[in-house]
N, C-alpha and C positions, 0 to 999 in steps of 0.2 A: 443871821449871817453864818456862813460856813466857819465850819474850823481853820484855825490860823494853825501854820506849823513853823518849828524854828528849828532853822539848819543849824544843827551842833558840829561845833569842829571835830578832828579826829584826835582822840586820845595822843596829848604829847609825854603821857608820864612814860616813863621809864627805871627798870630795875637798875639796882646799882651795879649788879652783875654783867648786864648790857651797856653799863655807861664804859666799865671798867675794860670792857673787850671791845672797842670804839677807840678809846685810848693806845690801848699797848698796841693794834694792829699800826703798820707803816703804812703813809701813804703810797697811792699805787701811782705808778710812774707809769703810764703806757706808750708805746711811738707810736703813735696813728699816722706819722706818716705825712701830716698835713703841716707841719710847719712850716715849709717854706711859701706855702699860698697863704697863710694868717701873714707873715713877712711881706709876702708879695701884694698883698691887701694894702698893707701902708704905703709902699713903695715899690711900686715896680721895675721901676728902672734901677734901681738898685739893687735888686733882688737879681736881677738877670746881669747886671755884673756882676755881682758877686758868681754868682756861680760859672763868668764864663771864664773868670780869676782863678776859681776853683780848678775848675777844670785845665785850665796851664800846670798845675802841682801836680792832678790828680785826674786821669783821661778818664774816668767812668762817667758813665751814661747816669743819671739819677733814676730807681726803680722807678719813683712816682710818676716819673715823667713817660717813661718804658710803659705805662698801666695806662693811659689816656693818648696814648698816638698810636699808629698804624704802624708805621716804619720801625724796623728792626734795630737795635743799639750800635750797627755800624754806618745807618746811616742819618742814626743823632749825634753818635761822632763829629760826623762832618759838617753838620749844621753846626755845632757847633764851634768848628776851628773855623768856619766861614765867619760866621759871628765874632768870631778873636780879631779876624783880620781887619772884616769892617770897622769893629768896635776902635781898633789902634787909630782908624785914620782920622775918628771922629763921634767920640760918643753920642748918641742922644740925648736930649734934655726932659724929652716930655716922652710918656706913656704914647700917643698916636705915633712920633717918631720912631719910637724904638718899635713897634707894631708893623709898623711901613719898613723899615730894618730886616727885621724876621718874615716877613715875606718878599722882601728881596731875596733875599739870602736862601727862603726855601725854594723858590721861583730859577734858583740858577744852580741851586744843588741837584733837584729833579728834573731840570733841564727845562724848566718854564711847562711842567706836568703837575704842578705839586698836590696830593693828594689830602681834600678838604678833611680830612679830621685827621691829618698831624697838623695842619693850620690851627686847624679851631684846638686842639687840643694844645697845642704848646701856647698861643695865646690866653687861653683860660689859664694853665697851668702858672703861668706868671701874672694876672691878672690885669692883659693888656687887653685896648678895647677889640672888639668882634670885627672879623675880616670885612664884615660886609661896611663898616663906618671906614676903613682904610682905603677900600679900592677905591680906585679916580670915579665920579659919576657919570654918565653921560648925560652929553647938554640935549634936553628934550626940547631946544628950538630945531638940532639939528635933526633930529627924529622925526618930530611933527612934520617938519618942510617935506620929508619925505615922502609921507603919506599923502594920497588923492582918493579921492570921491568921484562916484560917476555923478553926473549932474542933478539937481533932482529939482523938479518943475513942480511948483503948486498948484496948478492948474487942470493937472493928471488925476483922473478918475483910478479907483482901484479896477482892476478889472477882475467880472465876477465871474466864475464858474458856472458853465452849465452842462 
């Protein structure tokens, strides 16, 4: 038989001088930036209240959201205060709702133009579902009816080249 070998772990000893400098450092705090999607992970539709709350104290545009769309901060602004308006008359209850909302909403800010990656971008950005599960489907009875066939005969020989 061949030799057998054994995976050894990696050395966990450590000096007390390393233990001691592990200790005194502070934890590091970093802003990544991403909390509001960890947020909006639980709850989306909540997460986009809250921020469109926010935004009545406080008119700025969120950086995170400025880094994943296309469109310039004056006109998430307005997406925004469209979404204040709609929101008053009638919040959403469910994630597809509020998804069908936000593309209302960008569909008549851009003038029924809206440009697919501030779509897809502010629905990821709150973690609502993908445009393509929102838009209406077409009924593929009404499609097929539309299509024809030239007739085709079983009886027809190919015909050969000469």
């Amino acid at each position: 038989m061949g030799k057998r070998y054994r995976c050894s772990e990696p050395s966990t000893t450590t000096t007390t001088n390393q233990r001691r400098s592990r200790e005194e450092e502070p934890p590091i705090e970093e802003d990544t930036g991403f909390e509001i999607i960890d947020r909006a992970l639980a709850d989306p539709v909540g997460t986009l209240a809250e921020e469109i709350k926010r935004f009545d104290t406080d008119p700025k545009v969120l950086a995170d959201l400025s880094k994943i769309v296309d469109s310039d901060k004056q006109v998430q602004a307005l997406w925004f205060k469209e979404l204040r308006k709609e929101w008053e008359q009638g919040p959403p209850t469910t994630p597809m709702d509020a998804a069908r909302l936000v593309l209302d909403v960008l569909n008549r800010v851009h003038d029924y133009y809206v440009l697919i990656g501030d779509l897809e971008g502010f629905l990821f950005h709150y973690s609502l579902p993908h445009y393509r599960e929102v838009l209406p489907q077409p009924q593929t009875e009404w499609i097929f009816s539309r299509i024809t066939f030239p007739p085709y005969e079983h009886n027809e020989e190919p015909a050969l080249s000469t």
